[in-house]
C-alpha positions in Angstrom: 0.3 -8.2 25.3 -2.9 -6.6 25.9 -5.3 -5.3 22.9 -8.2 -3.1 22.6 -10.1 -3.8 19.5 -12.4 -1.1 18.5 -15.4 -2.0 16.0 -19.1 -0.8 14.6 -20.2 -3.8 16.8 -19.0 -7.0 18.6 -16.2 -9.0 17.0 -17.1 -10.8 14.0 -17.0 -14.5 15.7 -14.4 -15.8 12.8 -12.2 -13.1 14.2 -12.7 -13.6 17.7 -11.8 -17.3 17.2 -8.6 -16.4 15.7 -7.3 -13.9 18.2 -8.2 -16.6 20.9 -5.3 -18.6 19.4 -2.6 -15.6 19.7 -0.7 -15.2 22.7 -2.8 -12.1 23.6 -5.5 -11.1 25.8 -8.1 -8.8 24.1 -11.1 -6.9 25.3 -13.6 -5.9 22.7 -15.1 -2.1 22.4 -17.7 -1.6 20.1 -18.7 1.6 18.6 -22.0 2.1 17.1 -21.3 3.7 13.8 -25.0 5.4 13.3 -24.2 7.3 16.3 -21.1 8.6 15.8 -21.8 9.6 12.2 -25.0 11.5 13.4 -23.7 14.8 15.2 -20.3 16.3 16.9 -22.0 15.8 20.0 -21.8 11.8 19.8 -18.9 12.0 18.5 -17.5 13.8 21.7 -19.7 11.6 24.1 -18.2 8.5 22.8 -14.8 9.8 22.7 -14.6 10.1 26.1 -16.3 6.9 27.0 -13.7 5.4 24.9 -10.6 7.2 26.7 -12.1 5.7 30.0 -12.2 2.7 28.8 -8.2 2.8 27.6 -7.6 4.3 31.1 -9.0 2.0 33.1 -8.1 -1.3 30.5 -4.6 -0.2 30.1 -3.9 -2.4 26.5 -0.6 -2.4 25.4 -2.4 -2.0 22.0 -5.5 -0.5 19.9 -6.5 -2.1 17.1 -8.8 0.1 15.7 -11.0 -1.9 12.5 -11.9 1.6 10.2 -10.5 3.9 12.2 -14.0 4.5 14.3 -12.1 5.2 17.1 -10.3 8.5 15.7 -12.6 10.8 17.8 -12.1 14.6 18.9 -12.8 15.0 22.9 -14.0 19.0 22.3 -15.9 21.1 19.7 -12.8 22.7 18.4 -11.4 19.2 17.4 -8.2 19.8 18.5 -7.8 17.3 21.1 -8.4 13.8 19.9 -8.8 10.0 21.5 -5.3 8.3 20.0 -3.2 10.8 20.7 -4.3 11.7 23.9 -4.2 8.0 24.8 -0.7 7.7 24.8 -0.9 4.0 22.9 0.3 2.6 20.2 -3.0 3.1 17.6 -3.4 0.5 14.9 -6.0 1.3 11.9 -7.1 -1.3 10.0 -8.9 -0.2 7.0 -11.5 -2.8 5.6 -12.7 0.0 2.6 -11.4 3.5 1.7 -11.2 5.8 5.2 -13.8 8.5 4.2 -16.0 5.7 4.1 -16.4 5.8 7.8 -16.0 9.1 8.8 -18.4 12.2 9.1 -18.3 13.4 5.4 -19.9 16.9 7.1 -16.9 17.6 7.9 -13.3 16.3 7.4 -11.1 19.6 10.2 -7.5 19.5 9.2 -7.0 18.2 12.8 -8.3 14.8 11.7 -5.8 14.5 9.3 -2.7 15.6 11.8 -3.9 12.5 13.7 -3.6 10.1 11.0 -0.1 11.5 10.4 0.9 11.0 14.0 3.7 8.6 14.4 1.4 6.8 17.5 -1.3 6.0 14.8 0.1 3.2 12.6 -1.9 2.3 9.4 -3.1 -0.8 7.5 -5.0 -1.3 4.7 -7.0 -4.7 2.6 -5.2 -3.3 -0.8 -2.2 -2.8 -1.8 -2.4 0.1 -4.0 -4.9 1.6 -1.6 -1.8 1.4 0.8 0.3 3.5 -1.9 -2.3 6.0 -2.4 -3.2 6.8 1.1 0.8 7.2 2.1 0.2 10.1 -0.5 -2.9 11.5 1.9 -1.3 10.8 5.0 2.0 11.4 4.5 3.9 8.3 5.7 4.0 4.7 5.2 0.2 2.6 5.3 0.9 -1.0 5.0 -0.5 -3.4 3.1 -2.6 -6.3 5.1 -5.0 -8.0 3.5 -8.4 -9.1 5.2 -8.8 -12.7 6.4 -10.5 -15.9 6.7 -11.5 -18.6 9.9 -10.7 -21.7 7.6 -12.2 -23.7 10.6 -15.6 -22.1 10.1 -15.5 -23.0 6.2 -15.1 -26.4 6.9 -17.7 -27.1 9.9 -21.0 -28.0 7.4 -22.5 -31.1 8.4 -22.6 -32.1 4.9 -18.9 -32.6 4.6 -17.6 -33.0 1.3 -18.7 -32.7 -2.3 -17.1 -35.3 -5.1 -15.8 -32.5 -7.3 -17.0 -35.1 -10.2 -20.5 -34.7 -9.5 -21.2 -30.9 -8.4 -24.4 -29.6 -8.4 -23.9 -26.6 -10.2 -21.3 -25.6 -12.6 -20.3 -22.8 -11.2 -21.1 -20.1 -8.2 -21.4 -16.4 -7.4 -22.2 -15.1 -3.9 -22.2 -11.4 -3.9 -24.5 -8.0 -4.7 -25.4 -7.8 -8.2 -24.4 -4.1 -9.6 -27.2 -2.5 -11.8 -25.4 -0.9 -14.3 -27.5 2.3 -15.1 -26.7 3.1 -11.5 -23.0 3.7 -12.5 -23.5 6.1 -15.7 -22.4 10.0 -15.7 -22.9 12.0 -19.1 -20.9 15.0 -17.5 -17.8 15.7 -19.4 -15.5 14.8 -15.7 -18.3 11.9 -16.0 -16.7 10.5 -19.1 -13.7 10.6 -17.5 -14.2 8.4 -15.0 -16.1 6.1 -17.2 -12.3 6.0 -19.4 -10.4 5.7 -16.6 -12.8 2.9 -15.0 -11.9 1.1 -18.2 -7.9 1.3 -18.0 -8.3 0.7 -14.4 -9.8 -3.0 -15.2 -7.1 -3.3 -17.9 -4.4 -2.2 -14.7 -5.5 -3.5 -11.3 -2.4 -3.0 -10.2 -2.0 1.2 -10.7 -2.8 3.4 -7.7 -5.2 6.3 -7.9 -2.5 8.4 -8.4 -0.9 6.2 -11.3 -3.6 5.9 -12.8 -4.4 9.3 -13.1 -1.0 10.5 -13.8 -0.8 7.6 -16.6 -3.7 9.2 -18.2 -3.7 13.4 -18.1 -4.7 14.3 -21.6 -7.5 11.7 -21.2 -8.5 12.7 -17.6 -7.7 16.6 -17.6 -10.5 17.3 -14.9 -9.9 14.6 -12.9 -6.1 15.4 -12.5 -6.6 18.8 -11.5 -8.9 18.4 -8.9 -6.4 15.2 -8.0 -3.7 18.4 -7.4 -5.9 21.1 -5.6 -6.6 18.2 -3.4 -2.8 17.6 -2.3 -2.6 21.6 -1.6 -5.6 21.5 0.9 -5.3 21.2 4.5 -7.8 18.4 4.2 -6.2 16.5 1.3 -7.9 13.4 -0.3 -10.9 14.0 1.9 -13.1 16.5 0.3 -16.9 15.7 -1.2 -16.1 16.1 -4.6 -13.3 13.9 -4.8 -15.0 11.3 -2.3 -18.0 11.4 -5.1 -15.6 10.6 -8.0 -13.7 8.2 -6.0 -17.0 6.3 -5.6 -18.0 6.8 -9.4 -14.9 5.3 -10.1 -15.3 2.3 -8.3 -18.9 1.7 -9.4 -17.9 2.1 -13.1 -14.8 -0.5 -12.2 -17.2 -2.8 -10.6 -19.7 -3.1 -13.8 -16.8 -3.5 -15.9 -15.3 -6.3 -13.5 -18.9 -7.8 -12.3 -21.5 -7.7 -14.2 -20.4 -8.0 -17.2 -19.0 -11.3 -16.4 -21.5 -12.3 -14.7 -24.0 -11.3 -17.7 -21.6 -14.1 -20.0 -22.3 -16.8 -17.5 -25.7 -16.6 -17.4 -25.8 -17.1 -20.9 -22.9 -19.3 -21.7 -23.2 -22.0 -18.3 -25.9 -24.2 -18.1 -26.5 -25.2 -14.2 -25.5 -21.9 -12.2 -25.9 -20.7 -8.2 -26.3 -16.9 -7.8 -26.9 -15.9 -4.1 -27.1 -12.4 -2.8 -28.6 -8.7 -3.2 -30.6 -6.6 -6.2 -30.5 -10.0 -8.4 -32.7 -9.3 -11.6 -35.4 -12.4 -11.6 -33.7 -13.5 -14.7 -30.6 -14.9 -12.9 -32.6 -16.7 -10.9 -31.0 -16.2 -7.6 -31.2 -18.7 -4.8 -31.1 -16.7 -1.7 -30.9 -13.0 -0.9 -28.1 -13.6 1.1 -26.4 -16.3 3.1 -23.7 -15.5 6.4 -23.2 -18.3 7.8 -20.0 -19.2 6.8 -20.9 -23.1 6.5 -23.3 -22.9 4.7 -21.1 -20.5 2.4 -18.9 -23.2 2.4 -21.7 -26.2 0.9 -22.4 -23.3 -2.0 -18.5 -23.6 -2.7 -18.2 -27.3 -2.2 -21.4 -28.2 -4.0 -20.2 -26.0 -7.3 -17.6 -27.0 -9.9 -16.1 -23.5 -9.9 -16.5 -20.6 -7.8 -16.3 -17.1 -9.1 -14.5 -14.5 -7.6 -14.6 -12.0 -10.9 -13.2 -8.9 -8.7 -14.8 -6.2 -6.4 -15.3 -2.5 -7.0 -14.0 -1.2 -3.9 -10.5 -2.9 -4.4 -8.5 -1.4 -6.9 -6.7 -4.8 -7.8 -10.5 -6.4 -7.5 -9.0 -8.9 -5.3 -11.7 -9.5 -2.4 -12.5 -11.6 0.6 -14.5 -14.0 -1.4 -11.1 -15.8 -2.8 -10.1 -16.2 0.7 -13.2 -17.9 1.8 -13.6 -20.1 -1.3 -10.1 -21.4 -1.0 -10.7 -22.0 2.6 -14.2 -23.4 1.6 -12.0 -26.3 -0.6 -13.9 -24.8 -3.4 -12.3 -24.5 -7.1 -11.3 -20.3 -7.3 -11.7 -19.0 -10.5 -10.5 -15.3 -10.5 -8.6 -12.8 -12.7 -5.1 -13.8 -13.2 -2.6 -12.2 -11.1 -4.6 -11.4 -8.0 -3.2 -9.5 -5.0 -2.0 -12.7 -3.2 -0.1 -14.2 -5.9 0.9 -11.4 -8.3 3.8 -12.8 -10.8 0.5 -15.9 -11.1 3.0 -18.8 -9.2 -0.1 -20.2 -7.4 -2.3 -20.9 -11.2 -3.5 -23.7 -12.0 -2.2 -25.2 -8.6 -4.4 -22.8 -5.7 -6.5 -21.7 -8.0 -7.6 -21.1 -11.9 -7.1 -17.7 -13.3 -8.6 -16.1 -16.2 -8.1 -13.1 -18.4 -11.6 -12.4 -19.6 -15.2 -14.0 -19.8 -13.9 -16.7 -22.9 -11.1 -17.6 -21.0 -13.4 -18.3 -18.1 -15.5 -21.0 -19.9 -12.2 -22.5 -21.8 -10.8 -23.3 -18.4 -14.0 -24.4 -17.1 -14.2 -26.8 -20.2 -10.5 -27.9 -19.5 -10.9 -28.7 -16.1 -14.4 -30.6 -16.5 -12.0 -33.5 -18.0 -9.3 -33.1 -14.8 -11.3 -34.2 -11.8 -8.0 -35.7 -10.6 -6.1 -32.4 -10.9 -9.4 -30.1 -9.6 -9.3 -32.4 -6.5 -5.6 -31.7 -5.7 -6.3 -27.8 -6.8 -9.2 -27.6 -4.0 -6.8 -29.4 -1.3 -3.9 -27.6 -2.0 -6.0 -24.4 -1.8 -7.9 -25.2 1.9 -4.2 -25.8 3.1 -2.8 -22.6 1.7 -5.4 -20.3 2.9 -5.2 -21.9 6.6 -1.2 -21.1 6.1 -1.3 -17.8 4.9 -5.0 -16.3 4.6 -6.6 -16.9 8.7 -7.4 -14.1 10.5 -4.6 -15.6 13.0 -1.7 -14.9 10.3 -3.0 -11.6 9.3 -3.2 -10.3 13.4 0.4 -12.0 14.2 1.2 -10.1 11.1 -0.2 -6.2 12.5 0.8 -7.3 16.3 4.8 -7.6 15.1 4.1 -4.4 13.0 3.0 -2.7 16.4 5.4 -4.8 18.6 8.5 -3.2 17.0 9.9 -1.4 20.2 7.7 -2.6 22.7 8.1 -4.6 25.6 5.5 -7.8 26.7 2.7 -6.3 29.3 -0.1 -6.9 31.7 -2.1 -9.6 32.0 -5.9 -9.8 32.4 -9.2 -11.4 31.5 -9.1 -12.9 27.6 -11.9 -12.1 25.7 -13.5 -10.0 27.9 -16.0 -6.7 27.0 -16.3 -3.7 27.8 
């Protein structure tokens, strides 16, 4: 089998290693995101580059990472890139779809694409899956992202004795500044209520969430149903404005006021990342390499993963790489990979709130024993389940249903 992968820029390396391992051959496309967002005109240039490209490539498969590749190939939109192409079109969405699109300008066209039956749909969270079957009107799967345990695990420094961390526990993400989240308008105060249920149920879509709540949320819901009636459904400015209100609000709830308890209730901690206030005392503005992600792990009794904003469950990337760091997880109890909480206490620690956080910190500080087993157990499980190589055999079989082997040609190449 021959895939096409289509991105904002070349292959993130962790992922390139992984596909090197799958019985494919791939050749990488990137598409600069700037450029396409800035006018029809680029859009329309590219597009056509692109359909060359499939042409003269002839991939089996497109495996299209936020949908960049969803192009229109005239002014009047009515002829687009994946269904013109005559392949089998894979979307994997890494944040909600009218993230990366022209928000200009959403023509109704765009959204008969995404309901073609060529164009098959995944997405990093599972109630993100369940809302966007709403929007598109067919089944989007569930696939979370995924890790390169390998890369985790290539520091230099090799291991840490969990008995004598460095720091008691670690956080390596953007801090949220709250008064960037607050809206006194009376649909405002909506979204600040609903941002509150929603930390109290990760696991409700935006629609049951909504629904759950009407008297609460009148003006929410209504614009929730005039949206459903358009010929642009879910895709509209004001909605997309909300949306993101909703998911800020959700991430100061989930983020920052846990992290505001650890920095006054832990003694030695390691914050890394962006917008840190100077009393946190931040160690780096941000750190990529995924090695040296791994020492900060390694080197800390626990590592936090206290949920993102863009995920509705709050589940994020971060667990994956700490497990696959061997670092000690500590996230929310009943995370997207392990939701009946089967895996606590034996992959990773899970708490309910901030005092729960610190009790389990305290409990496993006498355990070393039973924290050493947690972190192996963990490294293993996230190489099983969690690699970028499980999560693409996954979306290949998906897109494989019906299909017959293909060409070969040169792995790894670009275009």
């Amino acid at each position: 089998m021959r895939i096409l992968v289509l991105n904002c820029c070349y292959l993130n390396p962790q992922i390139a290693n992984c596909i090197r391992r799958l019985p494919v051959e791939y050749v990488e496309f990137p598409l600069p995101l700037k450029a396409i967002r800035s006018s029809l005109q680029q859009r329309i240039r590219h597009a056509r580059k692109l359909l060359r490209a499939i042409e003269q490539q002839k991939p089996d498969l497109i495996l299209d990472l936020h949908g960049l590749g969803v192009l229109p190939l005239d002014e009047s939109a009515q002829n687009w890139v994946p269904t013109e192409s005559g392949k089998t079109w894979c979307v994997w969405w890494w944040d909600t779809p009218w993230y990366f699109i022209s928000r200009s300008a959403v023509p109704s066209t765009w959204i008969n694409v995404m309901k073609s039956p060529d164009v098959i749909h995944f997405t990093w969270d599972e109630p993100l899956s369940r809302e966007y079957s709403v929007w598109f009107e067919k089944p989007v799967r569930w696939l979370p992202t995924g890790v390169d345990p390998s890369g985790f695990a290539s520091s230099p420094r090799g291991s840490v004795d969990v008995a004598k961390p460095k720091y008691d526990i670690a956080f390596l993400g953007t801090f949220f500044r709250p008064s960037r989240t607050q809206d006194h308008s009376p649909i405002g105060r909506e979204i600040e209520f609903l941002s509150r249920e929603h930390v109290k149920n990760p696991r409700l879509s935006l629609f049951e969430l909504a629904a759950g709540f009407r008297a609460e949320a009148p003006r929410f819901n209504r614009l929730i149903q005039r949206e459903l009636k358009c010929s642009t459904k879910g895709f509209s400015n004001e909605l997309a404005y909300w949306k993101a209100r909703l998911v800020l609000w959700t991430g100061y709830l989930r983020r920052f006021l846990c992290l505001e308890y650890v920095r006054q209730n832990f003694t030695s901690r390691l914050f890394v990342g962006k917008n840190w206030p100077e009393e946190y005392g931040a160690r780096a503005r941000r750190v990529l390499d995924p090695g040296k992600i791994g020492d900060c792990y390694r080197r800390s009794f626990i590592s936090l993963d206290p949920g993102t904003a863009q995920s509705f469950t709050g589940t994020s990337l971060r667990s994956y790489e700490i497990m696959a760091s061997g670092g000690l997880l500590a996230c929310r109890k009943y995370p997207d990979f392990d939701p009946y909480g089967e895996l606590d206490g034996h992959v990773y620690v899970g708490f309910a709130d901030q005092d729960e956080l610190l009790e389990k910190y305290r409990e496993y500080a006498q355990l070393p024993r039973r924290v050493r087993s947690i972190r192996q157990n963990a490294r293993e499980y996230a190489q099983k389940h969690h690699s970028w190589t499980s999560r693409l055999s996954s979306l290949i079989s998906e897109a494989k249903q019906g299909k017959t082997p293909a060409n070969t040609g040169l792995r790894g190449s670009q275009v």
